[in-house]
C-alpha positions in Angstrom: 247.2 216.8 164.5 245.1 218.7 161.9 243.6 222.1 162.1 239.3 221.6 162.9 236.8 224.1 161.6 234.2 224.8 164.3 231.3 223.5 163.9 228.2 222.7 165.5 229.8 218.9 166.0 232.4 219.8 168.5 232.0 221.7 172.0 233.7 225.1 171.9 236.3 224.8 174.5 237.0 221.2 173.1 237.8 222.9 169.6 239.6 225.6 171.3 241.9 222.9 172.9 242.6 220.8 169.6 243.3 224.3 167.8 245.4 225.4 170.6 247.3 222.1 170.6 247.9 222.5 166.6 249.2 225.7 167.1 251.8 225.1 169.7 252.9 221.6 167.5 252.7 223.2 164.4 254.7 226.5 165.8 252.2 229.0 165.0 252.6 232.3 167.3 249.2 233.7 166.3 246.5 231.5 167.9 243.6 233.7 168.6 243.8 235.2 164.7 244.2 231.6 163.7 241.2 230.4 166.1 238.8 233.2 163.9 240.3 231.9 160.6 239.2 228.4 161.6 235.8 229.6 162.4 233.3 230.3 159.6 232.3 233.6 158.5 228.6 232.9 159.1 229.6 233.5 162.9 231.1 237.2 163.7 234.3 236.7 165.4 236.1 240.0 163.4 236.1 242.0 167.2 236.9 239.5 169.0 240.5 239.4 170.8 240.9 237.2 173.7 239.8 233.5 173.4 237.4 234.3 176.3 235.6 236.6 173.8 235.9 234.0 170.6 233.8 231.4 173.4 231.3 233.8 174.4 230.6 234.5 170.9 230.8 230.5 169.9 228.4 230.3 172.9 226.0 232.2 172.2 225.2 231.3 168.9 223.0 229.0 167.7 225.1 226.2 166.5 226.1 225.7 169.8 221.8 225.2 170.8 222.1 222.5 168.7 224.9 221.0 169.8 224.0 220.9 173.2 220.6 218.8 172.0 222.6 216.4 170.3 225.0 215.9 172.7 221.5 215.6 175.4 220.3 212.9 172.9 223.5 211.2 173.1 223.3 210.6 176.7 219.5 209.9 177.1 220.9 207.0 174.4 224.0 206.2 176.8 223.4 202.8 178.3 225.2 200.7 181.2 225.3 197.0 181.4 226.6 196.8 185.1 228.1 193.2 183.9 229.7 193.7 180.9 230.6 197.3 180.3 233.7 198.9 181.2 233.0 201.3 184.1 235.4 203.5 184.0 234.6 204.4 180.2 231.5 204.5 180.6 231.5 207.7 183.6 233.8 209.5 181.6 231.3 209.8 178.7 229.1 210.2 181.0 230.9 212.8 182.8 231.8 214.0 179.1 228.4 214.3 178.0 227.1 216.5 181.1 229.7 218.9 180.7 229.6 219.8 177.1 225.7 219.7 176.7 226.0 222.0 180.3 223.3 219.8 182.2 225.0 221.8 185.9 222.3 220.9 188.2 223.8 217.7 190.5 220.3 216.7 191.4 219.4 216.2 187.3 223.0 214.4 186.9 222.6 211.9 189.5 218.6 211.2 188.5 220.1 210.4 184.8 222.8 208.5 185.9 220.5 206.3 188.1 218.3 205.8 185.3 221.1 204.0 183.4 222.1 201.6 185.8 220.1 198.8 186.6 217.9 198.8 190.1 219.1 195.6 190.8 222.5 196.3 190.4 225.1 196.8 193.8 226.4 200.1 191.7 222.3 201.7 192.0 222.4 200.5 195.8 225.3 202.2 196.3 224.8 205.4 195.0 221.1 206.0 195.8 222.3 205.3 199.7 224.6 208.0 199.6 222.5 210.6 197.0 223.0 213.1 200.2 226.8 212.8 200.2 227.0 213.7 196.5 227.5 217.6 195.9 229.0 217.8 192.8 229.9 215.9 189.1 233.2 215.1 190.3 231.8 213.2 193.9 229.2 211.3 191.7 231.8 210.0 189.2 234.2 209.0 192.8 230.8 207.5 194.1 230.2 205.4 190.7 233.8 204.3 190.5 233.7 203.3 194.9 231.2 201.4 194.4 233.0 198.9 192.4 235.2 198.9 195.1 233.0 198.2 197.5 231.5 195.9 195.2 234.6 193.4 195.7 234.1 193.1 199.6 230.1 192.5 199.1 228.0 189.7 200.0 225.9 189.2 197.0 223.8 186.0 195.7 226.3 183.8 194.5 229.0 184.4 197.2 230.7 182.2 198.9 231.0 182.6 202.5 232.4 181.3 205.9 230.3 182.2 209.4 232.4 182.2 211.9 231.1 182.3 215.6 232.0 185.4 217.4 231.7 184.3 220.8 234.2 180.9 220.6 236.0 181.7 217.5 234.6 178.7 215.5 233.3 178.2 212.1 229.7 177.2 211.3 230.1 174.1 209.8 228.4 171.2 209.0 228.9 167.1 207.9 227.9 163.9 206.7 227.0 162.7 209.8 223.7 162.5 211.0 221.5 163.5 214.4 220.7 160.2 216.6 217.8 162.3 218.0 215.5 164.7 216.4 215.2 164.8 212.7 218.1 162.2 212.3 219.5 164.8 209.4 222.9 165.8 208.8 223.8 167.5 211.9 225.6 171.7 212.0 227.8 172.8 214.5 230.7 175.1 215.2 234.1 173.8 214.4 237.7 175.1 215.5 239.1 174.8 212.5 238.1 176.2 208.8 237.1 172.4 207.4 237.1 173.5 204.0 234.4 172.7 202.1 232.3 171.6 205.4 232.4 175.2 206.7 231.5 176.7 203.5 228.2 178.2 202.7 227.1 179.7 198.9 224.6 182.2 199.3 221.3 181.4 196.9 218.4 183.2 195.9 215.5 181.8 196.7 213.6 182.9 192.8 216.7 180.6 191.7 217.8 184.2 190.0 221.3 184.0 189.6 221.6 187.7 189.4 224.7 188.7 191.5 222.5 191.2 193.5 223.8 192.3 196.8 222.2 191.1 199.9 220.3 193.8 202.0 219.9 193.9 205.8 216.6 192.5 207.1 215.4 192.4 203.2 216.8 190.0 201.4 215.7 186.7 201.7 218.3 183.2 200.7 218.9 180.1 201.0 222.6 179.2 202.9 223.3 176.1 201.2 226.6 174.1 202.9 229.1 173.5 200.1 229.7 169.9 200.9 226.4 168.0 201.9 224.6 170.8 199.0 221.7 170.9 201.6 220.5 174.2 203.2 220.6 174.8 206.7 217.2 174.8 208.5 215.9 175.9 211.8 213.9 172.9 213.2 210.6 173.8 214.6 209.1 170.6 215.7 212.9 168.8 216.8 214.9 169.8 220.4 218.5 170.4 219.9 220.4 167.6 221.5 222.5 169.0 224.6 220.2 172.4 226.2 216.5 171.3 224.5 216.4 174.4 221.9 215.4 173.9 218.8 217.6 172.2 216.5 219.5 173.1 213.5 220.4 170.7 210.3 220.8 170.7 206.5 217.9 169.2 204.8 215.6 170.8 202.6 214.4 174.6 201.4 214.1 177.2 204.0 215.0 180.8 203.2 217.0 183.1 206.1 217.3 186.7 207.2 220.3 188.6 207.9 220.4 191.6 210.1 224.0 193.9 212.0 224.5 192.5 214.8 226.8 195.1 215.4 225.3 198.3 216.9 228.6 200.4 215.7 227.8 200.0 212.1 224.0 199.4 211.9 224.0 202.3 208.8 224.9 200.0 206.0 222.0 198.4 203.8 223.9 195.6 202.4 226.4 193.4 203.9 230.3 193.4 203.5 232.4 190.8 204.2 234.1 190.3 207.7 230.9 192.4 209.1 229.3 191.2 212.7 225.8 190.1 211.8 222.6 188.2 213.3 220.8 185.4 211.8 217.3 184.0 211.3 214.5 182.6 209.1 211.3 183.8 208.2 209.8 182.6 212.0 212.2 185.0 213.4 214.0 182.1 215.3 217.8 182.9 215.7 221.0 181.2 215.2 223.1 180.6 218.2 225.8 178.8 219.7 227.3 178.6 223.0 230.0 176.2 224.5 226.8 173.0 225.0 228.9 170.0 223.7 227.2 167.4 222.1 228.3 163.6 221.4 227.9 160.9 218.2 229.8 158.3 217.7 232.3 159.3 220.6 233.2 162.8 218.5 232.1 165.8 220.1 231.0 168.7 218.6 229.7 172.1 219.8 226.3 172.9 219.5 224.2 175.4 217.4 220.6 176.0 217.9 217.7 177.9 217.1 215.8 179.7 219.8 213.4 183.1 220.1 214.5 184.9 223.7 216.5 187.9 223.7 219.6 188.3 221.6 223.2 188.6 223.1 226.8 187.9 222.5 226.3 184.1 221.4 224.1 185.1 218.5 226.7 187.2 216.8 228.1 185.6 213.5 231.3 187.2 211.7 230.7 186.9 207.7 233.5 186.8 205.4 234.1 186.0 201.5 235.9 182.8 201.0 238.9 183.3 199.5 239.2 181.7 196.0 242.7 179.9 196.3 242.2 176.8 194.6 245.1 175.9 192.5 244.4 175.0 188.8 247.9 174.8 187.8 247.8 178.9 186.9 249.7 180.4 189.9 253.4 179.4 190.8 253.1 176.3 193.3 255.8 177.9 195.7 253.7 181.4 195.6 250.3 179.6 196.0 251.7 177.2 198.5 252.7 180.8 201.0 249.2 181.4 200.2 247.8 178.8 201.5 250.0 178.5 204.4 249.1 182.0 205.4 245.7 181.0 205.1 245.6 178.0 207.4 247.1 180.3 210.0 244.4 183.2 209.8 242.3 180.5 210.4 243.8 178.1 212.6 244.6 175.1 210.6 248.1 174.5 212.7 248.7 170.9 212.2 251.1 170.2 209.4 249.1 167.6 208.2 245.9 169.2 208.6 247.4 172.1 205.8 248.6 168.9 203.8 245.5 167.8 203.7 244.0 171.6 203.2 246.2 172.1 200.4 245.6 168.4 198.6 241.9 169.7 198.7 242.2 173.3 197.0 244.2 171.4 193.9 241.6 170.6 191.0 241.2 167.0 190.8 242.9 167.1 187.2 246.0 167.5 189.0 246.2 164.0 190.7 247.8 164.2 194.3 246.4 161.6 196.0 249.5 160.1 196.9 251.0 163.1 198.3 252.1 162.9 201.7 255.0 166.2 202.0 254.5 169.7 200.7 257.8 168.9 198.5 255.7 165.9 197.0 253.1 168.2 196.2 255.5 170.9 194.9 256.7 168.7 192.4 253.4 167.7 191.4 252.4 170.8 191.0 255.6 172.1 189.3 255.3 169.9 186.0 252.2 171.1 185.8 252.5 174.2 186.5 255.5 174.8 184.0 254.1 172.8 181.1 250.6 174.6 181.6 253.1 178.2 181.5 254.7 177.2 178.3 251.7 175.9 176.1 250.0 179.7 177.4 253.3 181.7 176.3 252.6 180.0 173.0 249.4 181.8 172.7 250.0 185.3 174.3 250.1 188.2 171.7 252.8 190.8 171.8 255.0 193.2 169.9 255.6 191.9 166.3 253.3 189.4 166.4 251.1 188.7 163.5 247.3 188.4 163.7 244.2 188.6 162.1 241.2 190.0 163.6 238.1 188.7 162.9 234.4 190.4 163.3 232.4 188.0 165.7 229.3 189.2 164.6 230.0 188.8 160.9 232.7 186.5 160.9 234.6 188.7 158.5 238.4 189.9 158.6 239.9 193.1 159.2 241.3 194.3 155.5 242.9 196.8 153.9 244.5 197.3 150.3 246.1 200.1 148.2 242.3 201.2 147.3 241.8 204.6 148.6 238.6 206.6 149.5 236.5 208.9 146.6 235.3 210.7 150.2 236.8 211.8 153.3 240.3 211.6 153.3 241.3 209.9 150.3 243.4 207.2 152.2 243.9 203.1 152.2 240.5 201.5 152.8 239.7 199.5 155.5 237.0 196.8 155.2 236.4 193.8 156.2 236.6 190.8 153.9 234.4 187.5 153.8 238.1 185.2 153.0 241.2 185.9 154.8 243.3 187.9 152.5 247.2 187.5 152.4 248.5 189.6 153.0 245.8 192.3 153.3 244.3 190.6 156.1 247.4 190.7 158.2 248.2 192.9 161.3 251.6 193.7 162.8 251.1 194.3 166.4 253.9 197.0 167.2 254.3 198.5 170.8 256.8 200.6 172.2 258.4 200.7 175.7 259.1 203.6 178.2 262.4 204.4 176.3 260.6 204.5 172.8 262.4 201.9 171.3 260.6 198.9 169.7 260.8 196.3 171.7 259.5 193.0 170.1 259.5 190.5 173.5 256.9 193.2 175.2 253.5 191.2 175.7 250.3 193.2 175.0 248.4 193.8 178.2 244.7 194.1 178.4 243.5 198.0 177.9 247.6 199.5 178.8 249.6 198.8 176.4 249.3 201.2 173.3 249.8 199.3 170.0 250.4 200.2 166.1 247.7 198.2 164.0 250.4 197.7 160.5 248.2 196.1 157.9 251.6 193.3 156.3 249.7 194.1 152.8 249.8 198.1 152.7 252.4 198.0 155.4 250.6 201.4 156.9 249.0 202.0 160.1 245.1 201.9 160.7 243.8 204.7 161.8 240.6 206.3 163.1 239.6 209.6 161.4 238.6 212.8 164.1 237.8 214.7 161.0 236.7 212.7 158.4 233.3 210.7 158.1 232.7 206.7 156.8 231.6 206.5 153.3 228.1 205.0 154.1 226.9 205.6 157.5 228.9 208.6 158.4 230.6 207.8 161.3 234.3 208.0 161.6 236.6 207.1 158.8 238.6 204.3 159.2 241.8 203.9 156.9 245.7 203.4 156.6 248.4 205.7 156.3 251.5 206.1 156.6 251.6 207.9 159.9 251.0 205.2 162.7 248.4 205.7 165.3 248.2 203.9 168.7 245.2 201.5 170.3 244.5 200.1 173.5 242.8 196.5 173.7 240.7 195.3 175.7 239.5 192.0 176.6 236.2 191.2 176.4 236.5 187.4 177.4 234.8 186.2 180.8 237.7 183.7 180.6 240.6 186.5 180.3 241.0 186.5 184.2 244.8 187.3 183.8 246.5 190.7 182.2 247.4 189.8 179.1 245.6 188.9 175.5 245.7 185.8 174.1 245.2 184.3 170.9 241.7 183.5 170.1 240.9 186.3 172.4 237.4 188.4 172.5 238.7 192.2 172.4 237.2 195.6 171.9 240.0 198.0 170.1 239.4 201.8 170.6 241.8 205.1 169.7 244.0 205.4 173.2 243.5 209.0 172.1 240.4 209.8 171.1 238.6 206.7 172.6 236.9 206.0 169.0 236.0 202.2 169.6 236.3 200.3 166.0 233.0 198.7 164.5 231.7 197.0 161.6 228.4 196.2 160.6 226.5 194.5 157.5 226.6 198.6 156.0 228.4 198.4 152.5 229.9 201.5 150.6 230.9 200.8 146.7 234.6 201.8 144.9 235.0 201.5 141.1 231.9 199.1 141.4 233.5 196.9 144.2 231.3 196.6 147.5 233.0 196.9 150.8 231.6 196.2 154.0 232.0 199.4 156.1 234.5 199.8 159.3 234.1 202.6 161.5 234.9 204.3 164.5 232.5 205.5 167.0 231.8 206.4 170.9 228.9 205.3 171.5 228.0 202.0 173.7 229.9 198.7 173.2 227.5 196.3 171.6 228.1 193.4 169.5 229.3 194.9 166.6 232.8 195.9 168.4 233.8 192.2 169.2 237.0 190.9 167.2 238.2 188.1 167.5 242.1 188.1 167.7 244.5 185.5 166.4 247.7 184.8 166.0 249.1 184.1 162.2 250.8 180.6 162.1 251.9 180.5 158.6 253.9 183.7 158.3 
């Protein structure tokens, strides 16, 4: 780590830290006479003697002024995309940001965090609910990061949900068959078992805005659409039920429903949660019920669900819950999926072993055939060879230690360079650019991690923002690394160079796709300093060498955009 002169770039207790840390690496016994050495003349430290006094002064003067404007600009620029930013980097430069530019007052930090997420957002729901609860920086960075918690057990448009009937245990469900009486449309009732997908419901927006936005009590308005017969679920108000006269209820066309808690010990919520006890009803303020009324077609009986307006009580209550996503695509082991699914017939009643055979044949995606299945050890083998072919094609692509890759700028489809160039400015070390034609060997990147023990370790697979890594460039055979003290040649953000000194990164995926813990090949990441958190960019900015034009790399903490995408990809032709 090298010495930093104070200046009006860097927080005073932040210097203080990095010049303390040099000190104690670089065994120097007298910090506070080296702290004044560091720190231009321009600013009277000479009577100083404690590093409280050296701060007070730093303080007080009028670099620091402007410091704290910039830092204030810096965070009216901060932006949050709720969807595609990472969270918990984003809060800690936000946190970062109110701390050095000394914005103290809660009520102003929680107004300017509000104003950079998104009203429509669960996270703005969240926190504006609980603005009393929050007392300090430290419980508005908890409340930020709980609501992503909370997030996960949400009902939200989008979701897909079971309803399952408090009163008799059984699951609102409906099928292909149709009324005799009435409207003659495909008939709902409550069923014992889970009959999946008969008994699931996708919750849709009405404004056909597929905007993940969480459902509110009493507010929201949506469309429960059954996931088999894709028809929503209607209230008749011109057809009697079949068995007790009320008003009947069917999948046909377009009519939007309420929610409201229909349980009295947890009426404080604004949006809904999953496994939460809930009431029912359209825009006419008729109700969903059901009650033990059988009903008959075609010699199968079925228990009735109806619409009605009298008062509400126990047979009205409805027990929401997020489906569980455990469809098998040939990604999970088939013996761990299969316990899965087992476990999951038996939450829900599926006893029958044929009933979970069947169950299970329909969670498999229909490009793994198993028509013809008939035992779970059928099945298993099915599943196996797929399974274990699927695993070994993957493994194929999976980046770890000592692999070989090139990493590619999405935005300008350029490639991560360096060469035995150095800089005029800065710090006079290997360039790093990024070149229009894959260069051998300049273009090349050794991916080097190390385990617990220190010791390379070239089997250890790179997982997705944990594992620090060395960035080798094969041509220079140094180590990338982003400057704290040196700026970029044209735009003057951080230097990015090579040297022989290696520096670790975290990457992290940027891929919708990436639903697993590793990278892959052909991989969307963002790579950023596991130090500093510098994130690596490039842009169309060139700088000029000897008369040779380079387009600019960088490092920077700002927001993720565009310009940090890379596109990582194994070397085949070492």
């Amino acid at each position: 780590m090298e010495p930093v002169e104070y200046d009006e770039t860097i927080h005073p207790e932040v210097w203080l830290n990095k010049i303390k840390a040099c000190c104690y690496k670089n065994k120097i016994g007298d910090i506070i006479g080296f702290c004044k050495y560091m720190i231009h003349p321009s600013i009277d430290v000479s009577k100083a003697s404690t590093f409280d006094e050296i701060l007070n002064i730093l303080k007080s003067d009028a670099l620091f002024t402007l410091f704290k404007y910039s830092v204030k600009e810096k965070l009216q620029m901060l932006k949050f995309d709720h969807k595609n930013d990472d969270h918990i980097r984003f809060i800690s430069i936000f946190r970062k940001y109110c701390y050095e530019a000394e914005i103290n007052d809660v009520k102003e930090q929680k107004n300017l965090l509000l104003k950079k997420i998104s009203k429509d957002s669960f996270q703005y729901c969240f926190i504006n609910s609980n603005l009393e609860k929050i007392k300090s920086l430290n419980d508005l960075v908890i409340y930020f990061n709980q609501s992503f918690l909370e997030q996960r057990e949400s009902i939200h448009f989008g979701s897909c949900i079971t309803l399952k009937h408090v009163a008799t245990g059984k699951y609102l469900t409906s099928s292909d068959v149709q009324y005799k009486t009435g409207s003659e449309r495909n008939i709902v009732f409550a069923s014992q078992t889970l009959s999946n997908p008969y008994s699931l419901w996708n919750i849709s927006n009405p404004d056909q805005k597929d905007d993940n936005r969480p459902v509110i009590y009493g507010k929201s308005k949506f469309y429960l659409i059954n996931k088999s017969v894709d028809k929503c679920l209607v209230i008749s108000h011109g057809h009697k039920s079949p068995s007790t006269g009320n008003w009947e209820v069917r999948c046909f066309d377009s009519r939007y429903m309420y929610l409201t808690n229909g349980d009295s010990t947890n009426n404080n919520s604004t949006y809904i949660k999953s496994k939460e006890i809930i009431n029912i009803y359209d825009k006419d303020n008729y109700i969903l019920r059901s009650h033990e009324f059988p009903f008959t077609i075609n010699n199968d009986t079925y228990q009735e669900v109806v619409g009605h307006k009298e008062r509400i009580d126990g047979n009205d209550k409805w027990c929401i819950e997020l489906h569980s996503k455990i469809e098998n695509h040939g990604t999970i082991h088939p013996e761990v999926w299969l316990n899965e699914i087992k476990t999951y017939c038996y939450k829900n009643q599926i006893k029958k072993k044929e009933d979970i055979i069947e169950f299970c044949k329909s969670m498999i995606h229909p490009s793994i055939n198993v028509s013809k299945a008939s035992t779970f050890d059928e099945i298993m083998n099915i599943l196996k060879i797929t399974y274990f072919n699927r695993s070994l094609l993957e493994e194929r692509k999976l980046i770890h230690s000592g692999s070989c890759v090139t990493l590619k700028h999405v935005a300008t489809e350029k490639y991560l360079t360096s060469c035995n160039i150095s800089y005029k400015t800065g710090s006079g070390r290997s360039i790093v650019f990024t070149s229009q034609t894959l260069s051998n060997p300049n273009s090349l990147w050794i991916i080097k991690s190390l385990d617990d023990s220190n010791e390379k370790n070239e089997s250890n697979l790179i997982i997705c923002g944990k594992s620090k890594v060395y960035l080798i460039n094969k041509g220079t055979d140094e180590g990338m690394v982003i400057s704290e003290n040196y700026k970029s040649p044209s735009t003057g953000n951080w230097e990015v160079g090579c040297v022989g000194t290696h520096y670790k990164y975290l990457m992290q995926s940027d891929s919708i796709s990436n639903d697993g813990t590793y990278i892959r090949s052909k991989e969307i990441i963002n790579i950023y300093d596991a130090e500093s958190n510098f994130i690596l960019r490039s842009h169309e900015y060139p700088f000029t060498i000897d008369d040779e034009t380079y387009q600019e790399v960088v490092g920077h903490e700002g927001r993720i955009d565009g310009n940090d995408k890379w596109c990582i990809e194994l070397f085949e032709d070492e």
